[in-house]
N, C-alpha and C positions, 0 to 999 in steps of 0.2 A: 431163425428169427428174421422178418422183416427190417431191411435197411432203413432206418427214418431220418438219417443225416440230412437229406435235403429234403423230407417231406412239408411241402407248402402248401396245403391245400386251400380254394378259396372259403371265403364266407358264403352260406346260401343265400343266392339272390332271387328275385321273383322271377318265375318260371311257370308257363304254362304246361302240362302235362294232360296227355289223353290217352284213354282209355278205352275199353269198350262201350262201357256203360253209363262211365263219368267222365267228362273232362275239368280238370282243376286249373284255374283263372286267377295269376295276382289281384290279392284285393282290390279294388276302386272305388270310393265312398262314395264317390257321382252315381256310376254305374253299378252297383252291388247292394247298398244302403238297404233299401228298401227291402230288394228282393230279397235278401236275406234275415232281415227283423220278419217277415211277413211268414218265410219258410220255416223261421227258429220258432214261431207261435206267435210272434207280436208279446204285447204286455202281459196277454193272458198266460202266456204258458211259456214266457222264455229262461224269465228267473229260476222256476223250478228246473227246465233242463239243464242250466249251469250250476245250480243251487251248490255243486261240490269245486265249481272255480273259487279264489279267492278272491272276488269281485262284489262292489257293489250290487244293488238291484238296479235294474233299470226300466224307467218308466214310456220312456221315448227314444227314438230309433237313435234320435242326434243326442243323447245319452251313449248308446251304446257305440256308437259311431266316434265318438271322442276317445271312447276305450282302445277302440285299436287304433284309432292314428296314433295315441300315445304307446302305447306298445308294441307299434311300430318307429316310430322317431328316438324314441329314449330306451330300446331293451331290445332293438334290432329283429324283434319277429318280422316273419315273414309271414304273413296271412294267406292262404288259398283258399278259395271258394268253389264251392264243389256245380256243378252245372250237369244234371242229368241229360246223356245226348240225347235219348230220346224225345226229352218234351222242352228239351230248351230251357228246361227251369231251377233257378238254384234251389240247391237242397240242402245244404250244409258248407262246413269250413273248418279246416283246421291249420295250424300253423307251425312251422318252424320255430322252436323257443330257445332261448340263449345260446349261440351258437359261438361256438368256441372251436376256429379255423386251425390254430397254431396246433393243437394237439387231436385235429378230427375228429371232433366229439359234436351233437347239436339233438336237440330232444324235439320229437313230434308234441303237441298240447294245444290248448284251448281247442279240444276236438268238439265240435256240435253236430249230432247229425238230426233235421229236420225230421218230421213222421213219414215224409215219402220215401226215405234214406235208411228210416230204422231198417234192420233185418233184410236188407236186401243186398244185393250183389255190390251196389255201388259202394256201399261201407267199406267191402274188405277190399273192394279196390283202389278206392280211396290211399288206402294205408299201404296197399301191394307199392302206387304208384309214388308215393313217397318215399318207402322205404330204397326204391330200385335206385331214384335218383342220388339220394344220400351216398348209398354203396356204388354205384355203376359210371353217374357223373361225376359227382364231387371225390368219389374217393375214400370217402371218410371213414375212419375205425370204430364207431360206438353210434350206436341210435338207441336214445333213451324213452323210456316210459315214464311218467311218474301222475302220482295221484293220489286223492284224499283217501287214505287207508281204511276209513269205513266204506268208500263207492266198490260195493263189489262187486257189477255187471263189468267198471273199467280195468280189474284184475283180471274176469273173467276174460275177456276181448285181450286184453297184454300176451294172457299166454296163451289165446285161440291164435294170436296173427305171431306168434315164436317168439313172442320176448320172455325172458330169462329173470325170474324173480332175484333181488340182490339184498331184501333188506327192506325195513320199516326205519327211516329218521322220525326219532319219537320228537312232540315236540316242533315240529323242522319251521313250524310260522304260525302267523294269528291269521285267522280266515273268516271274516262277516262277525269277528268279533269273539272266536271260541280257538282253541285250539286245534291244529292241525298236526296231527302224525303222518307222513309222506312216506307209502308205500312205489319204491323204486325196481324200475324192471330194464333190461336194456337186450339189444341184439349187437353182434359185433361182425365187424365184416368176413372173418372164417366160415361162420354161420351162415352168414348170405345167401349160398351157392344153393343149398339144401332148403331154406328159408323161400328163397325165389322161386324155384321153382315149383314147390309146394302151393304158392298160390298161384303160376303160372297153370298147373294142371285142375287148380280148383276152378279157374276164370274159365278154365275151357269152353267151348260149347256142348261138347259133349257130356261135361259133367252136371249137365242140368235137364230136367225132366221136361214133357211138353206143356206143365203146368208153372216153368220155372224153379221147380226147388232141386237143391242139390242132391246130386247121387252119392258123394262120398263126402267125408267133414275132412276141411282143411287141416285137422290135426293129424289124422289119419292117414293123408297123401305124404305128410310130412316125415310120420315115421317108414314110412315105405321108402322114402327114395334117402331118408338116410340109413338106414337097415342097406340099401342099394349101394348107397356110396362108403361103408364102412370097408 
C-alpha cells in the first residue's frame, strides 16, 4: 500500500493543455463568451445539449456566462475550453468539478462537446488530456464520472474512455425541477498506466484511416495492453 502520511496534493488550477487535435484553454468570458455559446448551438440548440445538467435554461450568452463565473467563484471549477488546432475554433468545454485536494479526488463535468466535436478525435482527447493531468501532474488518486442515470450516451462514453461503474445514488438531487438518480463512475490512479496508454495508441496517427476513421476502438487497445501488462 501507498504511503499517504505526507500526501498534499494541490487543487486543480487553470491549465492550458495541447493536444494533437485540440488544445484546452482556461475559461475567459471576455475572450471565450461568445465563441462558445455560438459552438454549443446558441439559444437554439444549447438547452437541449445540457438538458441532463442541472441547470437553468438559458436564453442569452451573459445568462450562461453568469453560470460559470458562478461555478467558478463559489464551487471552485475549473472550466476549460476546448479549441480545435486545426481551425482555430472553440468546440466545446468541459470542467473540473468539486475538487477535493486533501484526499486526491476531483470529477471531470459540465462536459459540452459542440457538433464539430461530436464523434471526432478531439472528444476522446479532450478526456485523454485531462485525465493525464489529473494522474501525471497533480497526482491525484480518483477521477470521477458522474451523471443523470437516464443520459445513456454519457454511461456509454464513461466506460468507452475506462471509467469503472460504482453505482446509481437514487434520488441524489432535484434537477429543472424532477428528480435526479446519479449514476457514478470513476478511474483510479493504478488503472492510469493501462488507461493512458490505451488512448495514447488510439490518438495515434496510425490508428486512423486516410478518410480519418479509426482502425481499432479504444476499448479494444485497452484490453490488449492490459491482457499485456497482467
Amino acid at each position: 500500500m501507498r504511503d499517504l502520511s505526507t500526501y498534499k496534493p494541490a487543487a486543480p488550477a487553470p491549465v492550458t493543455l495541447k493536444g494533437r487535435f485540440v488544445t484546452l484553454e482556461p475559461y475567459d468570458r471576455a475572450k471565450h463568451l461568445a465563441a462558445l455559446w455560438d459552438a454549443l448551438g446558441g439559444a437554439d440548440a444549447i438547452n437541449e445539449l445540457i438538458r441532463y445538467f442541472p441547470n437553468d435554461q438559458y436564453d442569452t450568452p451573459e445568462a450562461f456566462g453568469a453560470w460559470l463565473d458562478n461555478v467558478r467563484d463559489n464551487s471552485g471549477f475549473v472550466t476549460l475550453v476546448a479549441r480545435e488546432n486545426a481551425s482555430g475554433k472553440v468546440v466545446g468545454m468541459a470542467s473540473y468539478m468539486r475538487p477535493d485536494p486533501k484526499n486526491g479526488v476531483v470529477e471531470v463535468g459540465s462536459v459540452a462537446h459542440g457538433l464539430a466535436m461530436k464523434r471526432s478525435p478531439m472528444s476522446t482527447e479532450l478526456h485523454y488530456l485531462m485525465a493525464k493531468h489529473v494522474f501525471e501532474d497533480l497526482d491525484y488518486r480518483r477521477y470521477e464520472w458522474k451523471c443523470h442515470n437516464e443520459n445513456e450516451p454519457s454511461k456509454v462514453t464513461a466506460r468507452r474512455y475506462g471509467f469503472s461503474f460504482e453505482g446509481v445514488f437514487r434520488q441524489h438531487l432535484i434537477s429543472r425541477g424532477e428528480n435526479r438518480d446519479t449514476a457514478w463512475f470513476s478511474m483510479i490512479d493504478s488503472e492510469w498506466p493501462v488507461i493512458g496508454k490505451a488512448f495514447e495508441a488510439w490518438l495515434a496517427p496510425e490508428n486512423f484511416d486516410a478518410d480519418g476513421q479509426q482502425k481499432r476502438k479504444l476499448e479494444d487497445l485497452r484490453a490488449e495492453i492490459a491482457k499485456a501488462s497482467a
